[in-house]
N, C-alpha and C positions, 0 to 999 in steps of 0.2 A: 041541373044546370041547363039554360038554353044554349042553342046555336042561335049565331048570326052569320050570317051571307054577305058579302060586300060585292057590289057588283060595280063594274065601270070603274075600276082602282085606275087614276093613269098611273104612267112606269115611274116619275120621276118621284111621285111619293110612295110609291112600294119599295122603290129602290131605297130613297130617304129612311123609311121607318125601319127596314132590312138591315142598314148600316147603324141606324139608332139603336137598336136591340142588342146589337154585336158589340157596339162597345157598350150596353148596360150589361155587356152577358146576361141576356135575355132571350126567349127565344120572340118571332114576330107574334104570337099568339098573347105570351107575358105581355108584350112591349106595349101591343095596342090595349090590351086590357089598362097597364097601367096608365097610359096617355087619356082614355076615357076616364077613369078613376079621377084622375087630376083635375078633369076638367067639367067633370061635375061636381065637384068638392066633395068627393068621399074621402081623400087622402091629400094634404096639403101638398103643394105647390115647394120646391126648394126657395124661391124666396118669399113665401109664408113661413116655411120651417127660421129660416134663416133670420126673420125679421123678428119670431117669436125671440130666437137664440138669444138675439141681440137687447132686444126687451129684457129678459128675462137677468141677462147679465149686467144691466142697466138698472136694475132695482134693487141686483145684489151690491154693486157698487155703491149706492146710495146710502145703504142700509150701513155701510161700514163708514161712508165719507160721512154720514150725519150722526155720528154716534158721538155725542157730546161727553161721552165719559170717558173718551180718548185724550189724552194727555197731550200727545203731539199733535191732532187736531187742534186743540184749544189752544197751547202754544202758538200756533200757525196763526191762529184768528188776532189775536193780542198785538202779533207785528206789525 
């Protein structure tokens, strides 16, 4: 593994990513790794995660809403 060095951090985003880590229960070493992660697209984004979720639940609905061998589907179309 490398080191990296960060030099010239101002306080108000040490202090920012310090607080951010604490509540990811992270430590700031995790934290920044993971904020780099994210923002180079090695590990999706939560609304990447979030929008796949949605998609994905969005095709399974589909899959049951267009099932024309459903009885109460095709009742419903008839009305």
């Amino acid at each position: 593994m490398s080191t990296i060095t960060l030099k010239d951090v101002p306080q108000e985003l040490r202090i920012a990513l310090k607080q951010r880590a604490a509540r990811n229960r992270r430590s700031l070493n995790q934290e920044l790794l993971y904020c780099l992660e994210q923002f180079v697209g090695i590990i999706p984004t939560p609304a990447q995660e979030n929008r796949e979720s949605i998609e994905s639940a969005k095709q399974g609905l589909m899959r049951v809403w267009e099932n024309s061998e459903d009885d109460i589907y095709n009742e419903l179309l008839k009305k």
